[in-house]
FILO-541413 format. One record per residue (C-alpha): x, y, z. Coordinates in pm, whole numbers, padded with zeros to 5 digits, always signed. Layout:
% FILO-541413
XYZ
...
//
This chain:
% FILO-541413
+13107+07326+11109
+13090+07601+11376
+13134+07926+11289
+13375+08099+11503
+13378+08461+11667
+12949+08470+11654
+12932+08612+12006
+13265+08593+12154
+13604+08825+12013
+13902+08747+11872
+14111+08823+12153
+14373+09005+11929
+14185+09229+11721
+13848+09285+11934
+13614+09190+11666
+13360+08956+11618
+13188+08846+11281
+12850+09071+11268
+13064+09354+11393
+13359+09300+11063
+13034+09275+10849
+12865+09638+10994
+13180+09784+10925
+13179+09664+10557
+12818+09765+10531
+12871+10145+10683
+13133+10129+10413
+12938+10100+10128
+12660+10370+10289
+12918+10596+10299
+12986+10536+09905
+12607+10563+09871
+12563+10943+10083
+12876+11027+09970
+12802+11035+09602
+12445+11194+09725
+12599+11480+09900
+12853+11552+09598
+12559+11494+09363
+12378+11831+09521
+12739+12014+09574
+12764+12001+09193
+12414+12101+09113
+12424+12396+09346
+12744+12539+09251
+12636+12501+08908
+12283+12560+08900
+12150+12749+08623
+11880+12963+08850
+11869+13136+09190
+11963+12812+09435
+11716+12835+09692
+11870+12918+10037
+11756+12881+10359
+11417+12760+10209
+11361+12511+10477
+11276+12595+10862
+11531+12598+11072
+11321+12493+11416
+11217+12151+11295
+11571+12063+11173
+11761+12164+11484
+11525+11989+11726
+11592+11675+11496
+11924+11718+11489
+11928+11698+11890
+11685+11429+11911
+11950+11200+11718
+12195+11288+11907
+12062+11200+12211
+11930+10865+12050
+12279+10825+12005
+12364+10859+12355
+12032+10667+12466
+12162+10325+12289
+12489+10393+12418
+12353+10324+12755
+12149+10037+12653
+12445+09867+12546
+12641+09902+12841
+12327+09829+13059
+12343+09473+12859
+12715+09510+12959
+12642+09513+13339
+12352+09282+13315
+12124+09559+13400
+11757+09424+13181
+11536+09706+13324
+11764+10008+13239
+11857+09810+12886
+11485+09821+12829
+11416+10185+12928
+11741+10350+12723
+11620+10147+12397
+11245+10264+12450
+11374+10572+12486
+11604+10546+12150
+11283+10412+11971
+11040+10717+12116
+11299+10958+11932
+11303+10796+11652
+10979+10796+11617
+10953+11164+11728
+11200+11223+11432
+10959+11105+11161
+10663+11284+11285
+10873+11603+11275
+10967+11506+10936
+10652+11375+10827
+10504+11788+10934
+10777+11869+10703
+10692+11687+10399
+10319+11787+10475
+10433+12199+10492
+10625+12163+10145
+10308+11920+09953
+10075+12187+10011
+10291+12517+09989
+10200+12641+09596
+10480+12802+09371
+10388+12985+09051
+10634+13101+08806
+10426+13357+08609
+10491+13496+08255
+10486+13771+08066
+10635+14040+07820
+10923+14209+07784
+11323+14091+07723
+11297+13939+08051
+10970+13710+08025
+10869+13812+08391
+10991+13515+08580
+10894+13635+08886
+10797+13395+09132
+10487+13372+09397
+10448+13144+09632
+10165+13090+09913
+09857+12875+09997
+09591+12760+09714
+09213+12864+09832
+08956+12704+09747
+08646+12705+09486
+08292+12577+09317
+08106+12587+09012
+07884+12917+09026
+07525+12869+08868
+07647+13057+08569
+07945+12775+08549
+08226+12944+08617
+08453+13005+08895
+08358+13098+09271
+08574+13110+09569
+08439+12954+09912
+08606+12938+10244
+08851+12700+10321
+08626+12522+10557
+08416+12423+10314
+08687+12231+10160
+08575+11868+10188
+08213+11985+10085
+08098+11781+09740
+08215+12020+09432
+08460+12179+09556
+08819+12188+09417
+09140+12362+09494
+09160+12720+09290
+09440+12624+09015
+09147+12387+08795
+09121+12499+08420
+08746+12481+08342
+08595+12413+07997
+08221+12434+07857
+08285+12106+07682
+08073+12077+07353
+08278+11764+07236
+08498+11507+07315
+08799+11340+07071
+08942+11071+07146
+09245+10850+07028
+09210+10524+06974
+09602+10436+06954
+09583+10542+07346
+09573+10196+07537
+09294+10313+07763
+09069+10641+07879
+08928+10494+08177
+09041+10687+08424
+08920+11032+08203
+08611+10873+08087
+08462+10795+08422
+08538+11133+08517
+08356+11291+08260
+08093+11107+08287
+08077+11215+08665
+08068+11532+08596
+07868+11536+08285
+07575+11511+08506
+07241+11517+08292
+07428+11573+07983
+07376+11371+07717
+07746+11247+07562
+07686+11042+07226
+07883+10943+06913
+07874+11233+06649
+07921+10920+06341
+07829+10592+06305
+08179+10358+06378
+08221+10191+06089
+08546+09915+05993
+08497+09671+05659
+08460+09323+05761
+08790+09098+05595
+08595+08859+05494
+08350+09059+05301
+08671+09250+05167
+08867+08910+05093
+08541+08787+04894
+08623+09046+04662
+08234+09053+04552
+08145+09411+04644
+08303+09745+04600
+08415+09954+04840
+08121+10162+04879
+07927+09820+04964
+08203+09754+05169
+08147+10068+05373
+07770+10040+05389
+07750+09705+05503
+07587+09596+05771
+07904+09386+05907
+08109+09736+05851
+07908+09902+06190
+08070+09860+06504
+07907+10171+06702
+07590+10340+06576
+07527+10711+06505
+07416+10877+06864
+07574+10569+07097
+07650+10672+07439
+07938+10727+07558
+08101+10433+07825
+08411+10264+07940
+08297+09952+07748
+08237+10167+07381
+08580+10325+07391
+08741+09952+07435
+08526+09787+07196
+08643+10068+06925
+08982+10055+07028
+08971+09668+06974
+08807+09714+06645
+09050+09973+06533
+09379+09822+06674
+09265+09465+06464
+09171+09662+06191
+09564+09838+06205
+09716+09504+06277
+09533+09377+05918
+09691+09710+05714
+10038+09693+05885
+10061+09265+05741
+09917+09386+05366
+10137+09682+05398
+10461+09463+05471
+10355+09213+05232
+10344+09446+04942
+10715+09645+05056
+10894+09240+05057
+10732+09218+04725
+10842+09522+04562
+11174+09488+04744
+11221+09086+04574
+11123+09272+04250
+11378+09536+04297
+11699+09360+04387
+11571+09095+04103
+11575+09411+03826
+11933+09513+03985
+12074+09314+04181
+12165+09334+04571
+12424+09561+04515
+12235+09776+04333
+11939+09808+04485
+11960+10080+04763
+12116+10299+04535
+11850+10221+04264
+11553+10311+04490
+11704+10611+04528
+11745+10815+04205
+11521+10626+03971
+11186+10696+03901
+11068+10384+03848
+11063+10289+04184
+10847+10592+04244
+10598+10442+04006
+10592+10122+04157
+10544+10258+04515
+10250+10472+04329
+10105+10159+04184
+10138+09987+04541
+09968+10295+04738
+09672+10249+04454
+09695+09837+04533
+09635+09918+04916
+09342+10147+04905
+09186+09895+04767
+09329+09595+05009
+09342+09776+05326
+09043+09881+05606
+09219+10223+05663
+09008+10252+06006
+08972+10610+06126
+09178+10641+06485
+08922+10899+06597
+08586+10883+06741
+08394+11224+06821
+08137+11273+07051
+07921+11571+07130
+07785+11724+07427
+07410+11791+07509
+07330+12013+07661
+07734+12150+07685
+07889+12130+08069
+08150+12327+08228
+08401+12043+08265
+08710+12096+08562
+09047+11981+08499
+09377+11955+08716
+09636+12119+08544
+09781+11806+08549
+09582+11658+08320
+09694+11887+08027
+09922+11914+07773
+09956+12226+07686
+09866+12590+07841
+09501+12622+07819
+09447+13057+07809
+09069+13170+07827
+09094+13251+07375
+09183+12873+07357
+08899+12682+07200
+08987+12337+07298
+09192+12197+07509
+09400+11840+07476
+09472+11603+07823
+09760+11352+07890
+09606+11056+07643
+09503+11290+07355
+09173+11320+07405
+09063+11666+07257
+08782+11892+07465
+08637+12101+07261
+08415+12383+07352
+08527+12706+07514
+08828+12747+07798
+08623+12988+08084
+08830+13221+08317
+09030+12985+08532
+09206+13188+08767
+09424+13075+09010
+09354+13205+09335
+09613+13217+09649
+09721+13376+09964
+10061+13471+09868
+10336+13402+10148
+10630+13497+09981
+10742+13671+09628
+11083+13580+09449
+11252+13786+09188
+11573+13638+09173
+11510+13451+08854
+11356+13807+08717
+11708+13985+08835
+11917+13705+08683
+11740+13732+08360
+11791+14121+08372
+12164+14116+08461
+12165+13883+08146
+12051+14115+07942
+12283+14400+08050
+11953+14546+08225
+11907+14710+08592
+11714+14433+08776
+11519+14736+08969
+11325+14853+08668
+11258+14573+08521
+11123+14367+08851
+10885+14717+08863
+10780+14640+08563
+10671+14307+08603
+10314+14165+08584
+10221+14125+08977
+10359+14472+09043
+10140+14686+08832
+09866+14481+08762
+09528+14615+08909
+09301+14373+09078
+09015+14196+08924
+08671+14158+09160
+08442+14062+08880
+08455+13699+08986
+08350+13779+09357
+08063+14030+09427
+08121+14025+09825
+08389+14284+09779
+08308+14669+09773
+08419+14950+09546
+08587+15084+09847
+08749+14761+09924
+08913+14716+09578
+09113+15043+09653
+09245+14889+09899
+09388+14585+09731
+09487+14790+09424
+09879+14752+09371
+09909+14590+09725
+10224+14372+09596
+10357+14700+09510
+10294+14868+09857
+10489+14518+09958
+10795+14564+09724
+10794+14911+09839
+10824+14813+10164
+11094+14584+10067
+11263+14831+09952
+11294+15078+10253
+11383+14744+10473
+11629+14683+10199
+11778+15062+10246
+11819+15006+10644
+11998+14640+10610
+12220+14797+10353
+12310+15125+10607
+12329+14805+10905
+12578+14605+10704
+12800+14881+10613
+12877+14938+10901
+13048+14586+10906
+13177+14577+10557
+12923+14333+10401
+12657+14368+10174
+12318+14257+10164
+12283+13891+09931
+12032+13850+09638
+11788+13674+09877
+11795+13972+10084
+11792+14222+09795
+11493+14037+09546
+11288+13777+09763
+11042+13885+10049
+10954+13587+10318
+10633+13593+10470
+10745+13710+10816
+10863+14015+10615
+10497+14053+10414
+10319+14019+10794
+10558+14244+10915
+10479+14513+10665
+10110+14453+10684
+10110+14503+11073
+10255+14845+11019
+10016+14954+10706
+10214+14840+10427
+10390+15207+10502
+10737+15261+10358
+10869+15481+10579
+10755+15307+10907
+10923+14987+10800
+11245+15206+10742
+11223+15344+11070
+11147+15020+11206
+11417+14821+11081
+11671+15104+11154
+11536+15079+11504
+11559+14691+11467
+11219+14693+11607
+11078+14526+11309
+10837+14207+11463
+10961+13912+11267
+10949+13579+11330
+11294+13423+11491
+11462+13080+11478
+11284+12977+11765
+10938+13136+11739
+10656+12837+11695
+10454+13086+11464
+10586+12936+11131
+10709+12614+11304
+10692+12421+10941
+10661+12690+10702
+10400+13044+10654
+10039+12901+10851
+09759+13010+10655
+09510+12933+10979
+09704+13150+11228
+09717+13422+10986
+09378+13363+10857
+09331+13671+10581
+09660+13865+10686
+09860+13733+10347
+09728+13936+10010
+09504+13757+09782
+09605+13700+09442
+09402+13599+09164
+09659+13499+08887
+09480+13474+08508
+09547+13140+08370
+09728+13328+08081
+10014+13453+08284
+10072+13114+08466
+10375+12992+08339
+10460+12693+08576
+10275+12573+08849
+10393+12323+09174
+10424+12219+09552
+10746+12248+09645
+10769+11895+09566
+11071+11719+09337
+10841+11834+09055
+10894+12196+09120
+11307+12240+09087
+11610+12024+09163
+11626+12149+09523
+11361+11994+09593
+11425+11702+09403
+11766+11618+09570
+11595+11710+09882
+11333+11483+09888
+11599+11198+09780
+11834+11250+10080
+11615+11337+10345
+11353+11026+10213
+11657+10775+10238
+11787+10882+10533
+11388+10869+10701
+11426+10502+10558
+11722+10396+10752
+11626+10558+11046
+11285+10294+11024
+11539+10024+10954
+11697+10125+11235
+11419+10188+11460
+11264+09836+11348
+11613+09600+11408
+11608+09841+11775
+11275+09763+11866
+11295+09353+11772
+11640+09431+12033
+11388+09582+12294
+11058+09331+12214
+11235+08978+12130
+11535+08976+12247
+11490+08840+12616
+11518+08498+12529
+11893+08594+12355
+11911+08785+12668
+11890+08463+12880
+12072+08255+12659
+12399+08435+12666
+12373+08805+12802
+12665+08904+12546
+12491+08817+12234
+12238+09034+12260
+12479+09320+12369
+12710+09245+12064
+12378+09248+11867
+12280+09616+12010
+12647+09753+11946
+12583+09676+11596
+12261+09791+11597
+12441+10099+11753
+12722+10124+11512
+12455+10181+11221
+12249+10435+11460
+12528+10662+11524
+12568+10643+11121
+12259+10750+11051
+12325+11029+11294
+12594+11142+11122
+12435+11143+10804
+12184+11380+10907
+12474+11644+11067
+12554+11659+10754
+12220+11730+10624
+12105+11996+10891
+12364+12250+10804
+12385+12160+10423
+12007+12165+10348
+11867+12380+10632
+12150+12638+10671
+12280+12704+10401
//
């Protein structure tokens, strides 16, 4: 049976099928963004913590936001080229529609690359207030000294063998724990082993698990048991590998699956002799208050120390001589400071030894008190004080872990984040005299976070006060506008090579640690979400275009109006996907 209204319309409503079924789909995308865009309305308006504003920059958005609209306008054309059986012009509209979309992602894809490599630190600290205050900048770069511990190298050293980013914990390892109710420690394993190096990792104890047989024989004690030659799995001084850890964890988990079937056994025993003594009724009542149910659960734990293999879960090794083993933070569990002793990863395996100053060292872009102020307010505290008081403004530097720097030098970079709140400060003063004026008041972002425009713009005048007063009352200060390419995607670390302060944060005081990546806050989370889905329709999009633009001749030649009711839907879903994302611009980006 034919299908009618494929490429022709109904003459009296205008539509044809794919077009009725576009409409139906934009309606459900609309349901789908919709509940998206309400989704971050309620989580800003009722976020618990300083929303971040204006976090993302504005030049990349806006020159999207122009490239889909002219899309839009591009496959407009192409569809009325079709219309007026113009091939050549169809063909260079679409390309043209496909080049910005493609132009799109790679702006986007800059994006995504600025925010997975920016660093946030939330550090920690005394007080009523617990610091809060928030740095955020570019992660340098760093090596194992000689003496093990900690050494900072140029970035362009980077892809050199041994070195790491400068937020590793680092631990003269001495032993190694590990769990054998984990399902596997391959992945930690073979990176121990790689950087073990020369070191010598072997079992501290002979692995030892009584054979059932020998136990079900019933012919030798326990101690035989123990000492039998059946009972050793691992020997005392085995090395450690991939293959060891399974074959103990098989031993182990059999060994556990034995003691969990004697274990049930022995409770449905003691539970038939129960309700038999009492009755069903009876019975959970009667476990509870008498004491001779105790007893028999005593004389059952006595039964299974004798029945059971009671397999240790743990298996120690030692270290010979000990190594300085790195860790991403992201392999711990818990904070690792430099008093800690041992430290414990993801799957429970416990390094013990001694945690070495771990640092973690940064060019710091931008500093954020907000949370610090919010906390303060809180409290029925002045903010002011209390952000003075914090750890990264009166903190002096520490040079101990890199020589190159002079006596005269450290001077220099004592209380520098101090000079920069200072600074703030007198900037602050000037916008407040400037807005007056006009019956508005400075916000919090103006009041407690500095951008790193504003820290280059103090440091090209000396970190002085009163020049940056001067300057912004002058509204000479040199920062960077919406449509300056200096900062195109962010602060750039290699244009400003050594102009942002360096900050060596100890591991004590780092409270939480990220990229600005869905990890770090629900900004960033919801961000990610929206802007990812709408990247993926505009591939859709781009991919149904292009098969338009590649394979679509033979449609063409077929029956010209096919293919151009094909493109308007095609269309139809392009100019949706446009106005998803003027939507986004202003929401994200602007405000």
């Amino acid at each position: 049976m034919e299908i009618p209204f494929i490429v022709n319309a109904r003459k009296d409503t205008g539509l044809f099928n794919s077009k009725v079924g576009i409409w139906l789909f934009l309606a459900s995308e609309v349901t789908l963004f919709g509940g998206l865009f309400s989704g971050y309305l309620f989580l800003r308006l009722y976020a618990d913590y300083p929303w971040p504003e204006r976090a993302l920059p504005v030049l990349p958005g806006l020159i999207n936001t122009f490239v889909l609209i002219g899309s839009s306008v591009t496959v407009v054309f192409a569809w009325a080229a079709l219309k007026m059986r113009e091939w050549r012009k169809f063909q260079i509209y679409m390309a043209i529609t496909l080049v910005c979309a493609g132009l799109f992602m790679v702006l986007k894809g800059i994006e995504y690359n600025a925010k997975f490599g920016h660093q946030a630190v939330r550090l920690q600290g005394g007080g009523p207030v617990q610091d809060n205050a928030i740095v955020e900048g570019h992660l340098h770069y760093a090596k194992l000294g000689e003496d093990g511990l900690m050494v900072e190298v140029d970035e362009d050293r980077k892809k050199d063998d041994g070195v790491f980013k400068a937020n590793r914990v680092l631990v003269k390892a001495s032993e190694f724990s590990f769990v054998l109710t984990r399902p596997t420690h391959e992945a930690y394993v073979q990176e121990i082993l790689r950087q073990a190096g020369d070191s010598k990792i072997t079992l501290v104890e002979p692995y030892q698990v009584i054979d059932k047989s020998e136990l079900s024989a019933g012919q030798m004690n326990r101690d035989q048991l123990v000492s039998s030659e059946n009972a050793q799995v691992a020997e005392k001084g085995s090395e450690l590998t991939i293959e060891l850890l399974d074959d103990l964890e098989d031993s182990y988990l059999e060994a556990r699956s034995h003691d969990r079937k004697i274990r049930t056994e022995f409770l449905s025993a003691s539970w038939d002799w129960i309700r038999n003594e009492k009755g069903e009724e009876q019975a959970a009542t009667y476990i509870v208050e008498k004491e001779v149910w105790k007893e028999r659960r005593v004389e059952d734990g006595e039964k299974l120390k004798i029945l059971t293999l009671r397999a240790s879960s743990e298996v120690t090794f030692k270290v010979d001589p000990p190594f300085t083993l790195v860790l991403e933070t992201g392999d711990l569990v818990k904070k690792a400071n430099v008093d800690d002793s041992s430290v414990k990863l993801r799957d429970d395996t416990l390094v013990t030894g001694k945690v070495l100053k771990s640092p973690m060292i940064m060019g710091v872009d931008a500093l954020d008190f907000r949370t610090t102020a919010q906390r303060a307010e809180a409290e029925a505290l002045d903010p002011l004080p209390v952000i003075e008081g914090t750890w990264l403004l009166t903190h002096t530097p520490d040079h101990d872990s890199h020589d190159d720097h002079a006596d005269s030098e450290d001077a220099d970079h004592r209380n520098q984040f101090k000079k920069i709140w200072d600074c703030h400060m007198a900037w602050l003063k000037a916008e407040e005299e400037r807005l007056k004026e006009k019956g508005r008041v400075p916000s919090r972002n103006d009041k407690y976070r500095v951008n790193w425009d504003q820290i280059l713009a103090y440091g090209g005048l000396g970190y002085d006060a009163d020049k940056v007063y001067q300057e912004s009352k002058a509204r000479t200060l040199k920062r960077a506008g919406l449509f300056s390419l200096d900062g195109f995607a962010g602060a750039n670390h290699k244009i400003h090579k050594g102009e942002f302060p360096h900050l060596e944060i100890p591991r004590a005081k780092v409270g939480f640690e990220s990229t600005f990546t869905p990890k770090w806050n629900t900004y960033y989370a919801i961000y990610f979400t929206i802007t990812g889905l709408h990247g993926l329709h505009v591939i859709g999009g781009a991919l149904v275009l292009g098969y338009y633009l590649f394979f679509g001749r033979k449609m063409y030649e077929s029956n010209p109006e096919w293919l151009a009711n094909r493109v308007e839907v095609g269309g139809l879903f392009w100019h949706f996907v446009d106005l998803v994302w003027i939507f986004l611009f202003p929401i994200l980006y602007l405000m």
